[in-house]
N, CA, C and O atoms as a GROMACS GRO file, in nm:
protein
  536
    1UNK      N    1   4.568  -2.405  -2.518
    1UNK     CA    2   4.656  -2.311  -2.452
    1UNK      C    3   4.776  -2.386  -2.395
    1UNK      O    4   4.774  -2.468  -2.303
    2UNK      N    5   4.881  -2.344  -2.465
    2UNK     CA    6   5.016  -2.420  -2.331
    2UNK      C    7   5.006  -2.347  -2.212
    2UNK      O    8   4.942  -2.248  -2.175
    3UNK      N    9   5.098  -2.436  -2.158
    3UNK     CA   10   5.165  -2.414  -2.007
    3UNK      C   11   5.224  -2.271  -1.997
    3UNK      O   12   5.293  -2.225  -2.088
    4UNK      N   13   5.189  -2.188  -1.862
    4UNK     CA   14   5.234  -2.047  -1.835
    4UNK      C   15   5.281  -2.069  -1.693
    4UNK      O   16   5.216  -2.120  -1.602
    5UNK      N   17   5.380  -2.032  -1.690
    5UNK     CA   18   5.471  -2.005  -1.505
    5UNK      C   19   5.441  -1.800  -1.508
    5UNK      O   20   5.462  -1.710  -1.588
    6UNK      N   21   5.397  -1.810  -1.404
    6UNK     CA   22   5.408  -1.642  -1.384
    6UNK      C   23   5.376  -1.597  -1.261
    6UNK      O   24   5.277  -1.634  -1.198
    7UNK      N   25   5.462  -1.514  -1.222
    7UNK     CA   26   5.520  -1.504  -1.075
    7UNK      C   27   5.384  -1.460  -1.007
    7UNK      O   28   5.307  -1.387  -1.070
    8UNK      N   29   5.357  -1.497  -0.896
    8UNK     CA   30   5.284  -1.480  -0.787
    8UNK      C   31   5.292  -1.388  -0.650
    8UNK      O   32   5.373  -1.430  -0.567
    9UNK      N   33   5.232  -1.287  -0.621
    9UNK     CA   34   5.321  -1.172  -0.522
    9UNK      C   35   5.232  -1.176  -0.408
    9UNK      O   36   5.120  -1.124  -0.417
   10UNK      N   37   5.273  -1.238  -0.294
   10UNK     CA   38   5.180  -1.232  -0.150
   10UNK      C   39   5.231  -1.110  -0.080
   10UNK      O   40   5.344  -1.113  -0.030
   11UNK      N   41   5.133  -0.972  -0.072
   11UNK     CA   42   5.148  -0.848   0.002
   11UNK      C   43   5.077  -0.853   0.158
   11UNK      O   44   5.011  -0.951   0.196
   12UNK      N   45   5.097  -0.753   0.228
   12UNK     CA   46   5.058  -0.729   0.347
   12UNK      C   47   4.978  -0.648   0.363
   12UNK      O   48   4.997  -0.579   0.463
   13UNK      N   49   4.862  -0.616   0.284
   13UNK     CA   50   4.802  -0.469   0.263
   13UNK      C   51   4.839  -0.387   0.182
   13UNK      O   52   4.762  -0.297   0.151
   14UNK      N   53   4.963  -0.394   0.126
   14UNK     CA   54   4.945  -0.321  -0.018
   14UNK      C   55   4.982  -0.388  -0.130
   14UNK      O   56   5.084  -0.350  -0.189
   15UNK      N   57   4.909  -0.493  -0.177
   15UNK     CA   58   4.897  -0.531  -0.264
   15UNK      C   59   4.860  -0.433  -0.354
   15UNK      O   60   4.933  -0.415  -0.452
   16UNK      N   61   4.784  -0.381  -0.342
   16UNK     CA   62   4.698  -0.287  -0.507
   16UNK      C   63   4.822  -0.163  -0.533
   16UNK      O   64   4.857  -0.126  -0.645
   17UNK      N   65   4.880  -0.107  -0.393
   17UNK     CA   66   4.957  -0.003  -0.443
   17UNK      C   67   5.077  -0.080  -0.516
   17UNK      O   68   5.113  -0.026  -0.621
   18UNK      N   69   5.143  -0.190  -0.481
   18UNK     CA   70   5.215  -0.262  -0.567
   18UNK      C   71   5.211  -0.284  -0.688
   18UNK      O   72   5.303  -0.272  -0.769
   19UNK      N   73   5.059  -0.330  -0.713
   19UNK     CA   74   5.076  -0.386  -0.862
   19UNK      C   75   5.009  -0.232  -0.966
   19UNK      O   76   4.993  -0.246  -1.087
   20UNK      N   77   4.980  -0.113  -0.903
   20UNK     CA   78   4.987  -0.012  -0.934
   20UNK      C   79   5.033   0.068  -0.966
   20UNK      O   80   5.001   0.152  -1.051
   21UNK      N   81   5.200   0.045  -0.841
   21UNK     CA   82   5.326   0.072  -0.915
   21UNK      C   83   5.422  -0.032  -1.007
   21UNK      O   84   5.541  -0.004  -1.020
   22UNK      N   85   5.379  -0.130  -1.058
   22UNK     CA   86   5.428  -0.226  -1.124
   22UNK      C   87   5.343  -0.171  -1.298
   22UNK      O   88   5.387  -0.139  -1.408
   23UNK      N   89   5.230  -0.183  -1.248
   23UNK     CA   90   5.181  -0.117  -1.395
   23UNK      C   91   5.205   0.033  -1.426
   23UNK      O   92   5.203   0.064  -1.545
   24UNK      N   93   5.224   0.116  -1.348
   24UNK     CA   94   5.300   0.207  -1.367
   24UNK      C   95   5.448   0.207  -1.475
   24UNK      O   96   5.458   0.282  -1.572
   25UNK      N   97   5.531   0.128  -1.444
   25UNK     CA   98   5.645   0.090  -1.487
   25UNK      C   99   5.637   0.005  -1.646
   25UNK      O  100   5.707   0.026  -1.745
   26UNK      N  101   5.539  -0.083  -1.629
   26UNK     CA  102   5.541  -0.190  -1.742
   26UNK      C  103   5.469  -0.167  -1.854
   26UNK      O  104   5.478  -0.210  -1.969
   27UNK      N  105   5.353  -0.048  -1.770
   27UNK     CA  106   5.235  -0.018  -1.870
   27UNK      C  107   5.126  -0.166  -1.842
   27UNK      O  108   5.134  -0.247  -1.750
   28UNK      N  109   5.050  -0.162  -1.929
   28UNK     CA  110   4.926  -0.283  -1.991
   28UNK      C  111   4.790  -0.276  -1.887
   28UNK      O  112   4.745  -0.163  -1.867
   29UNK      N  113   4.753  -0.340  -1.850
   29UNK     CA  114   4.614  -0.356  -1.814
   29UNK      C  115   4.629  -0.465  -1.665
   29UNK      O  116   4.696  -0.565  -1.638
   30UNK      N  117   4.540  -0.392  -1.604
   30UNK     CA  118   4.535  -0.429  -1.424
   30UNK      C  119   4.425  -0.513  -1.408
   30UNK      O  120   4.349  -0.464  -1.491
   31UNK      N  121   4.367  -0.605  -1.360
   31UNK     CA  122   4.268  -0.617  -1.293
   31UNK      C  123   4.219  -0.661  -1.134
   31UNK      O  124   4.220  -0.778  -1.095
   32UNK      N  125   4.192  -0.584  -1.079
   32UNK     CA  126   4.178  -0.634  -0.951
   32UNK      C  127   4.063  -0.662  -0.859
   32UNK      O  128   3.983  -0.572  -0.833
   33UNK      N  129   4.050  -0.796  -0.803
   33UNK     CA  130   3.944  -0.765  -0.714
   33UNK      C  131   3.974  -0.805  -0.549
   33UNK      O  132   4.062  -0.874  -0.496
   34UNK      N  133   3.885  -0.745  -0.508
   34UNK     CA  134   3.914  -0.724  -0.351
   34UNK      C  135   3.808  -0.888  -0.304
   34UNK      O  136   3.737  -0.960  -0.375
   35UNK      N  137   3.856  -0.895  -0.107
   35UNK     CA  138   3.764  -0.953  -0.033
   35UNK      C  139   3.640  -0.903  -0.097
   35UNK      O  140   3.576  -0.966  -0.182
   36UNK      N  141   3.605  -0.764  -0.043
   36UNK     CA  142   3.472  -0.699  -0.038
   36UNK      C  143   3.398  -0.789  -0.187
   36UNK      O  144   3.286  -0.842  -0.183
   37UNK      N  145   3.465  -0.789  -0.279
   37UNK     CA  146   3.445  -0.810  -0.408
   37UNK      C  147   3.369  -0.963  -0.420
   37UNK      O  148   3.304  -0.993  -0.520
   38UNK      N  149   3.381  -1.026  -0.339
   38UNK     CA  150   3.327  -1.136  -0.340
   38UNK      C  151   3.279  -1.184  -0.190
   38UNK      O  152   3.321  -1.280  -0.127
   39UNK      N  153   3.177  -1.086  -0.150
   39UNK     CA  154   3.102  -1.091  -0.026
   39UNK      C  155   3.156  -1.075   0.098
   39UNK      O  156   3.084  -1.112   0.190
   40UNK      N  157   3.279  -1.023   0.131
   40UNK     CA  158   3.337  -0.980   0.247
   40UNK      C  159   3.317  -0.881   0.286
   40UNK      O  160   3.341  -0.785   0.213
   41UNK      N  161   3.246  -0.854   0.464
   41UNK     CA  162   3.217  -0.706   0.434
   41UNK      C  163   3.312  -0.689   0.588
   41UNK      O  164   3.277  -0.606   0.672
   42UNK      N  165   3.421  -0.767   0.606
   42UNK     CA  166   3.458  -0.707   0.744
   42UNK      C  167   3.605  -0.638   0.714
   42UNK      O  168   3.624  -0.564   0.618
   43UNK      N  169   3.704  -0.673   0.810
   43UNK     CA  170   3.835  -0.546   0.806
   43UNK      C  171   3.873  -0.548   0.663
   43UNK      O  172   3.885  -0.443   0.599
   44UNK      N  173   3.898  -0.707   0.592
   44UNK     CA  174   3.973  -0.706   0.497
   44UNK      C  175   3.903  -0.669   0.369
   44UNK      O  176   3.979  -0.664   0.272
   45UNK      N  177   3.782  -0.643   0.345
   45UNK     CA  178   3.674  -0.637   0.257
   45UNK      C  179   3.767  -0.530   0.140
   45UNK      O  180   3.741  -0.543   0.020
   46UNK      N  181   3.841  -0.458   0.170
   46UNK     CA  182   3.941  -0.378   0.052
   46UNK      C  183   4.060  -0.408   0.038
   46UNK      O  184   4.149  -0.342  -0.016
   47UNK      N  185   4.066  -0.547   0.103
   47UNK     CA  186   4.237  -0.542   0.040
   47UNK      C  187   4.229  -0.666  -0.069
   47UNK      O  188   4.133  -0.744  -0.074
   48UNK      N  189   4.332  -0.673  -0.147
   48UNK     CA  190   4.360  -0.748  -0.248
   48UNK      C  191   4.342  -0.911  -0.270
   48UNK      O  192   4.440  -0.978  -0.239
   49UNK      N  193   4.224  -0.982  -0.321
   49UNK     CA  194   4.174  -1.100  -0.329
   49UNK      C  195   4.292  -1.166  -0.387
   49UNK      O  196   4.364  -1.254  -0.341
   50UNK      N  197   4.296  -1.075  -0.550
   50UNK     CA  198   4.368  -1.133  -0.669
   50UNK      C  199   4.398  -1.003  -0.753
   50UNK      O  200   4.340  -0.895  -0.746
   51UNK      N  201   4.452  -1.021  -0.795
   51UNK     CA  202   4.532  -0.932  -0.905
   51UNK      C  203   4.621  -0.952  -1.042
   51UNK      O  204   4.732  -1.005  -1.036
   52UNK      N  205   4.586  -0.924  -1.121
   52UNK     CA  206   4.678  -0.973  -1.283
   52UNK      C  207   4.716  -0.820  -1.342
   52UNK      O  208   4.644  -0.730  -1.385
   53UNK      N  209   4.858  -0.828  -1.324
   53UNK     CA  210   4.903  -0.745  -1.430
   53UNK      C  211   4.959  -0.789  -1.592
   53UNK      O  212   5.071  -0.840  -1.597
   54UNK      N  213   4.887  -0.772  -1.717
   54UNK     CA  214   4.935  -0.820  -1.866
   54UNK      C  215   4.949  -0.693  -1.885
   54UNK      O  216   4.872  -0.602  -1.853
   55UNK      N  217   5.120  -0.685  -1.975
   55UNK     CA  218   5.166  -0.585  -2.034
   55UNK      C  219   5.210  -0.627  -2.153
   55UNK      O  220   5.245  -0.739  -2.190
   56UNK      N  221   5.204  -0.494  -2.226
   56UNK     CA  222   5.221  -0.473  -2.340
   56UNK      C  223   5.328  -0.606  -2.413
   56UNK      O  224   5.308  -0.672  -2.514
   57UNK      N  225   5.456  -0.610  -2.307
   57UNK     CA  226   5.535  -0.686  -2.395
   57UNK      C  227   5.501  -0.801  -2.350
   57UNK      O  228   5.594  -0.864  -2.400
   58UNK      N  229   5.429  -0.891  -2.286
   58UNK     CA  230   5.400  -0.993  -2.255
   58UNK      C  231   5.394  -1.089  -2.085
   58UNK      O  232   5.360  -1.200  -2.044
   59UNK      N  233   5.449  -0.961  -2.032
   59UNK     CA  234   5.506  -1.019  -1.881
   59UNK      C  235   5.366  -1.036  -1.825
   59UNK      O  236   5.280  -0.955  -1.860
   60UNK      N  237   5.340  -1.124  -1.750
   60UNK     CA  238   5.230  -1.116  -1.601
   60UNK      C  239   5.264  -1.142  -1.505
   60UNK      O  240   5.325  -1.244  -1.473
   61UNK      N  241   5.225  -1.035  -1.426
   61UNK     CA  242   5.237  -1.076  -1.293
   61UNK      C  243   5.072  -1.085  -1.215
   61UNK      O  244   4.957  -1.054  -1.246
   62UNK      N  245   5.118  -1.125  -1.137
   62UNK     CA  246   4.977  -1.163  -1.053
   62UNK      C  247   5.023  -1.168  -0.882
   62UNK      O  248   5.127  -1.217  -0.840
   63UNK      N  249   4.911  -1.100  -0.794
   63UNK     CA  250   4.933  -1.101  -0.660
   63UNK      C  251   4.829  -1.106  -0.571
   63UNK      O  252   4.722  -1.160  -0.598
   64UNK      N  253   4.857  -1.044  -0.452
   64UNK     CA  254   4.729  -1.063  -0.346
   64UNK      C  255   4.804  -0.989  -0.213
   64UNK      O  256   4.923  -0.963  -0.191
   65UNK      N  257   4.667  -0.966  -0.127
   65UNK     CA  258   4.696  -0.975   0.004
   65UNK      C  259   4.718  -1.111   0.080
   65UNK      O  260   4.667  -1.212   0.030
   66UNK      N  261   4.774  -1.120   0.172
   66UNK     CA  262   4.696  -1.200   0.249
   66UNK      C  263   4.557  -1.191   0.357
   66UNK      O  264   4.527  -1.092   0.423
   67UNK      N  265   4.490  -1.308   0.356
   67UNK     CA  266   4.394  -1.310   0.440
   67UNK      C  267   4.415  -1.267   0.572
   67UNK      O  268   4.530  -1.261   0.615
   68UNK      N  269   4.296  -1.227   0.659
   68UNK     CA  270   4.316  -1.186   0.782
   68UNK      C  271   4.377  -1.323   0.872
   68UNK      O  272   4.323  -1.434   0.872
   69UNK      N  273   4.498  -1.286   0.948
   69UNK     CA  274   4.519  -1.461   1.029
   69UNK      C  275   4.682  -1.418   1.007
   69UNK      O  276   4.763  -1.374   1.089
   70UNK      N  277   4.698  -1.452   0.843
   70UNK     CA  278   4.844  -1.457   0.797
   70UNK      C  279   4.892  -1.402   0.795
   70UNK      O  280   4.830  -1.300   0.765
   71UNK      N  281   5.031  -1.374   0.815
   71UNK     CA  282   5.142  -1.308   0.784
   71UNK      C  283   5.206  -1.379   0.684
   71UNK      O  284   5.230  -1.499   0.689
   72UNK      N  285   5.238  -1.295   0.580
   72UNK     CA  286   5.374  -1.314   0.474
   72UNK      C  287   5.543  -1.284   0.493
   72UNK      O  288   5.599  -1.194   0.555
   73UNK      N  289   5.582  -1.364   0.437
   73UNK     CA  290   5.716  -1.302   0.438
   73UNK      C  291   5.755  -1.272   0.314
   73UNK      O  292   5.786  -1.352   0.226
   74UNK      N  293   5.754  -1.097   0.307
   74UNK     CA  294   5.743  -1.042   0.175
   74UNK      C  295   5.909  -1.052   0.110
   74UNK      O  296   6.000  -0.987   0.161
   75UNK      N  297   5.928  -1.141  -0.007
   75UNK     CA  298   6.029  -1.097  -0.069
   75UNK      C  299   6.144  -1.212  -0.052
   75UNK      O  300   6.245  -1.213  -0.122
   76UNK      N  301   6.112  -1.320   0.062
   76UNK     CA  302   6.262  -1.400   0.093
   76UNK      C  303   6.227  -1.522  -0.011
   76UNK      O  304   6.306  -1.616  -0.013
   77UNK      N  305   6.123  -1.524  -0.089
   77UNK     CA  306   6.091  -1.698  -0.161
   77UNK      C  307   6.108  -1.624  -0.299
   77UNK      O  308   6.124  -1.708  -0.388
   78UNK      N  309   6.111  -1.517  -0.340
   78UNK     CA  310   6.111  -1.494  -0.512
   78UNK      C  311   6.199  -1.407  -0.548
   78UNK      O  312   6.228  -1.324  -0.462
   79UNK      N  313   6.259  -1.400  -0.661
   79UNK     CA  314   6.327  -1.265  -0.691
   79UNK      C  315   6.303  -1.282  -0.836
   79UNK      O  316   6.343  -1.383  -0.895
   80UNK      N  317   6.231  -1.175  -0.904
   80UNK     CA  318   6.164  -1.124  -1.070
   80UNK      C  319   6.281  -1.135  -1.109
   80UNK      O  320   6.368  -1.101  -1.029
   81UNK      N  321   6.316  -1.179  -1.224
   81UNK     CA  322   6.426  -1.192  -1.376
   81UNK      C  323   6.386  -1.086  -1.479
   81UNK      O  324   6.274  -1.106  -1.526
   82UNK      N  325   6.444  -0.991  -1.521
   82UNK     CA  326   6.418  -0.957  -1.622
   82UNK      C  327   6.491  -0.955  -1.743
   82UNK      O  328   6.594  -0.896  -1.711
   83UNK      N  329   6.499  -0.985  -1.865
   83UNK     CA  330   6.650  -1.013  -1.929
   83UNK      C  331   6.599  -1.007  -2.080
   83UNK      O  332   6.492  -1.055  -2.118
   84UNK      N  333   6.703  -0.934  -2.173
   84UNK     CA  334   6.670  -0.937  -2.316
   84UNK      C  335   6.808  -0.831  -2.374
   84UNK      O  336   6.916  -0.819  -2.317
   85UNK      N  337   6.768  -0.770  -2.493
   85UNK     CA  338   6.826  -0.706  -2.538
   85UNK      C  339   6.775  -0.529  -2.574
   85UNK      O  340   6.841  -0.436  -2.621
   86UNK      N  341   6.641  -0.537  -2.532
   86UNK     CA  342   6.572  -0.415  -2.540
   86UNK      C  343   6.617  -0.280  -2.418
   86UNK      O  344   6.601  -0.271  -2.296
   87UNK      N  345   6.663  -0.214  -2.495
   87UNK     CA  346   6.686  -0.095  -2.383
   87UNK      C  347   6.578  -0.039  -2.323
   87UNK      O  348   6.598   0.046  -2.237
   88UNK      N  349   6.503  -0.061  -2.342
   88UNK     CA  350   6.354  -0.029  -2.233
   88UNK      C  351   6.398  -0.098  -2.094
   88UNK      O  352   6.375  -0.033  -1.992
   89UNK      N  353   6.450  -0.210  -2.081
   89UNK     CA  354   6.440  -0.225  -1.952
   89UNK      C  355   6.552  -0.130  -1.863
   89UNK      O  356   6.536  -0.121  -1.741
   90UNK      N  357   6.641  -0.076  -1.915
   90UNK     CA  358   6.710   0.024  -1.875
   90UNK      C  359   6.617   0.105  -1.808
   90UNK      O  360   6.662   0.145  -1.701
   91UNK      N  361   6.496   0.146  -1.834
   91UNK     CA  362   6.364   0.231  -1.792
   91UNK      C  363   6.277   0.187  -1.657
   91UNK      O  364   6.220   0.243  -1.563
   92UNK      N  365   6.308   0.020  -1.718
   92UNK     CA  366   6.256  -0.050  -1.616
   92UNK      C  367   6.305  -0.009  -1.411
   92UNK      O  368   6.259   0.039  -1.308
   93UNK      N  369   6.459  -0.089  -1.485
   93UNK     CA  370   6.534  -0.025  -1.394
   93UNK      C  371   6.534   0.098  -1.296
   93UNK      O  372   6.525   0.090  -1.173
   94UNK      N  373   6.542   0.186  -1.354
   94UNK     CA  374   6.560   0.320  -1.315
   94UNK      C  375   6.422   0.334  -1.218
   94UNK      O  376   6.428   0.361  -1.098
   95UNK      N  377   6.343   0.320  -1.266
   95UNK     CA  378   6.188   0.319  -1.173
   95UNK      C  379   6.159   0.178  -1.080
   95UNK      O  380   6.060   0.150  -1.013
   96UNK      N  381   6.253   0.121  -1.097
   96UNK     CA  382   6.179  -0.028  -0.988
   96UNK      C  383   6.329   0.047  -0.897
   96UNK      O  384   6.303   0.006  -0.784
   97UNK      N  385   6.433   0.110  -0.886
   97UNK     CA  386   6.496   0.133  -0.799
   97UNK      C  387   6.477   0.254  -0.712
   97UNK      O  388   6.550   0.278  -0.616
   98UNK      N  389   6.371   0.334  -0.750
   98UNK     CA  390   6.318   0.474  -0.697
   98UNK      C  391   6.306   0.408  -0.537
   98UNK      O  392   6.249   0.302  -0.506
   99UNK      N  393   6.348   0.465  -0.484
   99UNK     CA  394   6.319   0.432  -0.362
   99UNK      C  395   6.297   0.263  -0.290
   99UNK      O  396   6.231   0.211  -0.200
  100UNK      N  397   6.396   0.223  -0.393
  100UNK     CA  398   6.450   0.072  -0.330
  100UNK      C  399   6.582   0.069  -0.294
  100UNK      O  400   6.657   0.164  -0.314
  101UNK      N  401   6.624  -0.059  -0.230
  101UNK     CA  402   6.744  -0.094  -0.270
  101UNK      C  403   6.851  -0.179  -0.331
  101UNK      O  404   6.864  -0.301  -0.323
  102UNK      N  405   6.954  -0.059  -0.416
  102UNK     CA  406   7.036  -0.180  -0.506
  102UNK      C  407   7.116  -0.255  -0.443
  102UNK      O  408   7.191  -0.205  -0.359
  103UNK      N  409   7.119  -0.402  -0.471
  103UNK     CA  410   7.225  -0.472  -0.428
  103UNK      C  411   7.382  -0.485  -0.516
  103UNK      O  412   7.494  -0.514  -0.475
  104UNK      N  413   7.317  -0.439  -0.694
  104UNK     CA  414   7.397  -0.468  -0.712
  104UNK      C  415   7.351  -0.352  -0.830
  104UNK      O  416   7.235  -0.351  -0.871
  105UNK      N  417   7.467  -0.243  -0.886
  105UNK     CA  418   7.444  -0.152  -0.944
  105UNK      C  419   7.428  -0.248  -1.057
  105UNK      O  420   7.454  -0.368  -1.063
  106UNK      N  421   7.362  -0.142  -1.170
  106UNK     CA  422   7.336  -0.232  -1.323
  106UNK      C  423   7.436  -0.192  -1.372
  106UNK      O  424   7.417  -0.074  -1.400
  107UNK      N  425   7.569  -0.233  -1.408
  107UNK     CA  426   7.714  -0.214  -1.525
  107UNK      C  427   7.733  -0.330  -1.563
  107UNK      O  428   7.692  -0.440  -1.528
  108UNK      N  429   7.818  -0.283  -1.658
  108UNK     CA  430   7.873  -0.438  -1.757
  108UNK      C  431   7.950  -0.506  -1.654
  108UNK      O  432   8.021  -0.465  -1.562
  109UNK      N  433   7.906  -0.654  -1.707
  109UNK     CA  434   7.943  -0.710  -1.654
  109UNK      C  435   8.040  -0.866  -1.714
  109UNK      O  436   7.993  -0.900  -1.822
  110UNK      N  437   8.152  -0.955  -1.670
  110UNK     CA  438   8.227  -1.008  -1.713
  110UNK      C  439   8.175  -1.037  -1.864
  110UNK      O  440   8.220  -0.976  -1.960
  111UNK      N  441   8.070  -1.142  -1.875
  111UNK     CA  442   8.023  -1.176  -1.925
  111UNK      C  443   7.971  -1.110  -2.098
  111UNK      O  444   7.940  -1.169  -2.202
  112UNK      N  445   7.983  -0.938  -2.053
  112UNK     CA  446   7.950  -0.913  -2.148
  112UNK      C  447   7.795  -0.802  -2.167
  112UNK      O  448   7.773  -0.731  -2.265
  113UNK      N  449   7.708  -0.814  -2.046
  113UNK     CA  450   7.581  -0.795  -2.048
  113UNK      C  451   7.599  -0.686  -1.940
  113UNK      O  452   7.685  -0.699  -1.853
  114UNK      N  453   7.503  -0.561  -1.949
  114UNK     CA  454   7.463  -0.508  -1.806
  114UNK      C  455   7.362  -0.603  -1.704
  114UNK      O  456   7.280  -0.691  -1.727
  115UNK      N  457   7.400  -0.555  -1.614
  115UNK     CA  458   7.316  -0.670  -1.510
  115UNK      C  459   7.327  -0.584  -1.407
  115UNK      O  460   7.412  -0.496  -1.418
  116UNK      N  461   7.225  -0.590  -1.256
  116UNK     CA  462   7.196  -0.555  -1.177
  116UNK      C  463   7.068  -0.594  -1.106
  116UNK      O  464   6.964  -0.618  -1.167
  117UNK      N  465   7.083  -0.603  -0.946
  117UNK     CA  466   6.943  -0.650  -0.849
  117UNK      C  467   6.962  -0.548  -0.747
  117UNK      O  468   7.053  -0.483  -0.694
  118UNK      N  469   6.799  -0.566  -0.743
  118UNK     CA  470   6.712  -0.409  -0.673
  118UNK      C  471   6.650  -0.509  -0.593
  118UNK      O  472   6.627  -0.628  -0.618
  119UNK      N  473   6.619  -0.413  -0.452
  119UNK     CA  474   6.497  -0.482  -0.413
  119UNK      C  475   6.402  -0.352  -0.374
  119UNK      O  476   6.434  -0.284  -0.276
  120UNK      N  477   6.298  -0.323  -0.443
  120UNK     CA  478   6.192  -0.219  -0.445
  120UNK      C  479   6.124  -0.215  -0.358
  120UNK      O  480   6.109  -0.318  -0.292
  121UNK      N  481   6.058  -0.100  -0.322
  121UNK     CA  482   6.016  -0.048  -0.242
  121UNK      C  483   5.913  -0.121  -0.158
  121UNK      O  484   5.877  -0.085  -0.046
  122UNK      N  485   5.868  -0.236  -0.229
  122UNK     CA  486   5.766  -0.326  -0.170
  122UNK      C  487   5.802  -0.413  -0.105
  122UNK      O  488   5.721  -0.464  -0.028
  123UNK      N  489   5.940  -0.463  -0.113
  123UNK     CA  490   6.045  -0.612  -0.081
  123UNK      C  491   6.087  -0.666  -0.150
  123UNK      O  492   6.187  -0.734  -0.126
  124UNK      N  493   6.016  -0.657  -0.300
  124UNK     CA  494   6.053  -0.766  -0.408
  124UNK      C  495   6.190  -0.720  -0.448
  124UNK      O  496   6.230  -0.604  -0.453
  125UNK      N  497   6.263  -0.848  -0.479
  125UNK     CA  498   6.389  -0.872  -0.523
  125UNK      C  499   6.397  -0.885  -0.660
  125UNK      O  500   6.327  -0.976  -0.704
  126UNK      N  501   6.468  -0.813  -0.751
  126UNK     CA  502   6.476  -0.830  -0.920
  126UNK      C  503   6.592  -0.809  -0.974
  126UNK      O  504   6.684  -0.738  -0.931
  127UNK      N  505   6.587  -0.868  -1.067
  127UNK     CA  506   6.726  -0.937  -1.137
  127UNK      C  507   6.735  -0.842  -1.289
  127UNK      O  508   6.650  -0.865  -1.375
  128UNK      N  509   6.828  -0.752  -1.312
  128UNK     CA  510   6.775  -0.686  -1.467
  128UNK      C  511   6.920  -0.713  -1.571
  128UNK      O  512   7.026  -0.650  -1.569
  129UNK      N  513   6.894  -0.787  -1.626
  129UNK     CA  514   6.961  -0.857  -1.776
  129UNK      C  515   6.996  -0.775  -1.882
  129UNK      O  516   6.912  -0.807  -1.966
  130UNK      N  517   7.077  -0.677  -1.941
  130UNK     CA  518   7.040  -0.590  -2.064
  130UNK      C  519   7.143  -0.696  -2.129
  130UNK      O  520   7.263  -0.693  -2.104
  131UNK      N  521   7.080  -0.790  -2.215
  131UNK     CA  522   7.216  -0.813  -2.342
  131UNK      C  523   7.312  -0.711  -2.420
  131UNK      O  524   7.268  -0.600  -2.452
  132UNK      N  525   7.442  -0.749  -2.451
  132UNK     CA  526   7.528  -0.670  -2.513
  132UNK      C  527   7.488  -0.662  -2.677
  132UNK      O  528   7.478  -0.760  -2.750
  133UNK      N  529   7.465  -0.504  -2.721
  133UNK     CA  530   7.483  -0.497  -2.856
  133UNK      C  531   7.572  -0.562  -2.925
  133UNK      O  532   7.686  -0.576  -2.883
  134UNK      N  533   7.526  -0.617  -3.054
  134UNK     CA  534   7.614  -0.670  -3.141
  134UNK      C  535   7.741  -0.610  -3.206
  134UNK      O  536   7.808  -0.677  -3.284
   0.00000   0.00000   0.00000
């Protein structure tokens, strides 16, 4: 197996609705398990151990709660890339901005490409790439 980089998401308790609404958007297959899931039976016993989202076109993401103790700071260490030539992410778009906010509308841009950053409803910051038709 080679080497895989794939983003990592530390939530505050809603981890699962996150990567719920992330598979919502991307489609593919969830898996999640909780504290409880591996012998925790106190406050945190339902919130998010670990989590993998694999979709259809290949993306993973993966996340969590944090443990009882920690606080996160949701959103200031990462911001998601998304970038190609497929107009699906146009789709992408449109649903990771439902009730986020844009920093930067998605239009053409100098370069040539639509481009635009959201930061969604969870905190996360994302970057969306549409390459220019030929």
């Amino acid at each position: 197996m080679s080497a895989m980089l794939n983003p990592y998401l530390t939530f505050n308790g809603t981890a699962r609705s996150a990567m719920e609404f992330y598979q919502s958007i991307f489609g593919g297959d969830l898996a999640v398990s909780t504290f409880g899931d591996f012998g925790n039976s106190g406050p945190e016993a339902d919130k998010v151990m670990h989590s993998r989202l694999e979709t259809p076109s290949g993306f993973v993401l993966m996340g969590s709660d944090t443990p009882e103790g920690e606080e996160p700071t949701v959103g200031d260490a990462i911001t998601l890339s998304l970038s190609g030539d497929d107009e699906s992410l146009r789709g992408y778009w449109d649903k990771l901005s439902e009730d986020g906010r844009v920093t930067m509308p998605l239009e053409k841009q100098m370069w040539g490409d639509a481009f635009g950053m959201v930061t969604d409803r969870f905190g996360i910051g994302w970057m969306v790439n549409i390459g220019a038709s030929s």
